[in-house]
C-alpha positions, -999 to +999 in steps of 0.1 A: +170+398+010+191+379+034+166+390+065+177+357+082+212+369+088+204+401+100+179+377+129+214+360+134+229+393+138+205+402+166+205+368+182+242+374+185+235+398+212+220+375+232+190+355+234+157+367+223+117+357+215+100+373+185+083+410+191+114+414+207+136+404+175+107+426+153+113+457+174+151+456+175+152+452+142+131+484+133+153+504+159+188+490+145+178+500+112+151+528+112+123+539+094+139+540+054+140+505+057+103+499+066+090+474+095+094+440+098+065+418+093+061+399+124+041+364+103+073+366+081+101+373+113+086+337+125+090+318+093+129+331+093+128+314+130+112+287+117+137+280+087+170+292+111+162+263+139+155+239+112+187+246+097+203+243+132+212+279+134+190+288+160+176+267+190+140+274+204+131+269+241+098+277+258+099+300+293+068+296+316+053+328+329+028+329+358+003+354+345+011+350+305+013+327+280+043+307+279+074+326+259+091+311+231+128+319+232+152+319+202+190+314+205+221+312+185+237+281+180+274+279+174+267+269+138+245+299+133+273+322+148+296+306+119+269+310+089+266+344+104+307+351+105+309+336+065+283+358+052+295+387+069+327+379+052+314+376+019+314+404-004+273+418-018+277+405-055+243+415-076+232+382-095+202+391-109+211+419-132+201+452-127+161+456-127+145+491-122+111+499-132+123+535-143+141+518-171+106+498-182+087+536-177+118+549-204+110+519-231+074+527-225+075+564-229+104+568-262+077+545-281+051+570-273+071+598-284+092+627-272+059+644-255+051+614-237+093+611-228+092+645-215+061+641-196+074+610-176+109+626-168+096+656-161+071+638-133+102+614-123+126+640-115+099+658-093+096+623-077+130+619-065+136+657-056+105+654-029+121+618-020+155+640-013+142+667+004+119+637+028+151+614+031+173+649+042+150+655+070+148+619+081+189+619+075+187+650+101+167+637+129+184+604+134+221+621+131+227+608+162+223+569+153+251+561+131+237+532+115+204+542+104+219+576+095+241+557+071+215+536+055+195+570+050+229+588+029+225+553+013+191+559-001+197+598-005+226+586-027+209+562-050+182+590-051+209+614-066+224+587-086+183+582-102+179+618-108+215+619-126+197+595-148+166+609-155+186+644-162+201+627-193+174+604-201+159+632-223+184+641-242+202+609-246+167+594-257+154+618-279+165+606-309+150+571-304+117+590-289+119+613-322+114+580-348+081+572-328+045+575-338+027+583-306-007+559-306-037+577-301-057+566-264-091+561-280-079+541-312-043+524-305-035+535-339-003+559-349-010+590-345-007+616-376+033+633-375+030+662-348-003+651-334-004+648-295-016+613-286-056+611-277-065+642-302-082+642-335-063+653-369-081+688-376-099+690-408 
């Protein structure tokens, strides 16, 4: 996650030192993207006036400690100007752990398919109803209000998936042999995993 760019987006604004940089950040964006962890913020400093992106000056105070100041460079302002130009390509494939819970549960069988998209899709309709009452009471900041129909849109786009899921994986769930809990062993045709065969 390109965090440093987004500090060279705020430095562009002017100068600023760290808790400063933290809570700007947290108000630009808002709460779906979580806080900004103030040990890792300083390591992105670190790394951006090592790279000669930022410069770092220290401004006494009578009564406090000494503040550490953090300002663009010119070269920073161009890093920041290409990668705002560059177009978000994904390079690492596309890596969900809904997709691992799927292979999981069509080996276990369709009970065990129907089970976990059953659960999922309860998951993401509590995540929409949270995100559309967090998308209502920061309406009036654009940006954080977009990055909230951002994450109510990929929500939708998860449940789409785990609507089908069932269906289009019920064949492949079908051909497995649940394993019994206690034994890790198939379990008998028809037999719900963790249960004995009857006599």
């Amino acid at each position: 996650m390109p965090l440093s760019h987004a500090v060279l987006a705020l430095l562009a604004e002017g100068p600023s030192h760290g808790y400063e940089l933290k809570g700007r950040f947290e108000a630009a964006i808002g709460p779906q993207w979580g806080g900004l962890n103030i040990g890792h913020l300083y390591q992105i400093l670190d790394r951006l006036v090592r790279d000669g992106h930022v410069t770092r000056s220290h401004v006494a105070q009578n009564d406090r400690p000494d503040k550490t100041l953090y300002e663009l460079t010119g070269g920073g302002a161009e890093e920041l100007r290409s990668w705002v130009a560059a177009p978000h390509v994904r390079t690492s494939g596309f890596r969900d752990e809904t997709f691992l819970k799927l292979l999981a549960a069509t080996r276990l069988g369709a009970g065990a398919l129907r089970e976990y998209t059953s659960a999922q899709r309860q998951a993401c309709l509590s995540d929409l109803a949270g995100l559309t009452r967090l998308r209502r009471d920061n309406a009036a900041d654009p940006l954080v209000a977009l990055l909230v129909d951002a994450a109510i849109a990929h929500t939708k786009a998860d449940l789409q998936v785990i609507d089908s899921a069932e269906q289009r994986l019920a064949s492949l769930a079908g051909q497995a042999r649940p394993v019994t809990a206690a034994e890790g062993a198939p379990a008998a045709d028809g037999e719900a995993p963790g249960t004995a065969a009857g006599p």
